[in-house]
C-alpha positions, 0 to 999 in steps of 0.5 A: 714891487711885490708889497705894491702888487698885494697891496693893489690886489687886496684892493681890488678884492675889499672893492668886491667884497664892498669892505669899505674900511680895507678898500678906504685903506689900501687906496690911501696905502697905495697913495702914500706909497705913490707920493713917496715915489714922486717925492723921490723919482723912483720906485721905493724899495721894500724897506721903505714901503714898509716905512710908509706902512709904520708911519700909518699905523703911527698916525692912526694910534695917535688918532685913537688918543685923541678921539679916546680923549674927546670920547669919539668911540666911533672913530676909535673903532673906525681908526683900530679897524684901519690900523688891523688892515695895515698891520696885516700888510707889516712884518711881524713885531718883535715880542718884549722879550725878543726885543730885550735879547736883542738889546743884550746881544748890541749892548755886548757888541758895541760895549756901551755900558753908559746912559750918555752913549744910549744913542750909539746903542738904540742906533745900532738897535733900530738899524738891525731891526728895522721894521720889527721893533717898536722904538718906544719899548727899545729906548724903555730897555735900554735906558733901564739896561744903562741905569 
């Protein structure tokens, strides 16, 4: 698994480095990725080794609110340095604009032009996307698109 083999390299590079926040990262990474292995009995594919790397990146951006609210500022600072490792490790992320040319071009495909079939559509957006565009931005343009 090649993200597996970076994602071991870079931390045996942090560990020399003694970069404590990339090292504290790539260990609990390489975790989630290894409970995800158990979890299904075999190795996980590129796609959902990327999933796993979202859901950390989701996660910890919850975290900044809730300690943002609290007024936690150091762990705000501890949070969004973590979520900049992972998201160097992510594909790169689809702009507004890019999302919302994506969003024309399925809506002219599947030929949803109503609210009520926004599903069939944001399921064909997130499936040709995959890992490079944020769900909440896509549900905002299609449900603008369909008003």
């Amino acid at each position: 698994m090649q993200l597996r083999e970076r994602l071991e390299t870079d931390l045996k590079q942090a560990m020399r480095d003694r970069n404590e926040v990339a090292r504290d990262t790539l260990r609990m990474l390489l975790a989630e990725i290894k409970n995800r292995e158990i979890a299904s009995g075999q190795d996980l594919a590129a796609e959902d080794a990327i999933a796993v790397l979202q859901k950390a990146v989701k996660t910890r951006l919850e975290s900044v609110e809730q300690f943002d609210r609290a007024g936690r500022a150091d762990l705000v600072a501890r949070e969004k340095a973590e979520i900049a490792v992972v998201q160097t490790y992510l594909p790169q992320a689809m702009t507004e604009e890019e999302t919302r040319a994506a969003i024309r071009e399925i809506l002219a495909e599947t030929g949803v032009t109503a609210k009520k079939d926004l599903g069939v559509a944001m399921k064909a957006v997130m499936a040709r996307h995959k890992g490079r565009i944020d769900g909440k931005l896509a549900q905002r343009i299609l449900g603008e698109s369909l008003a």
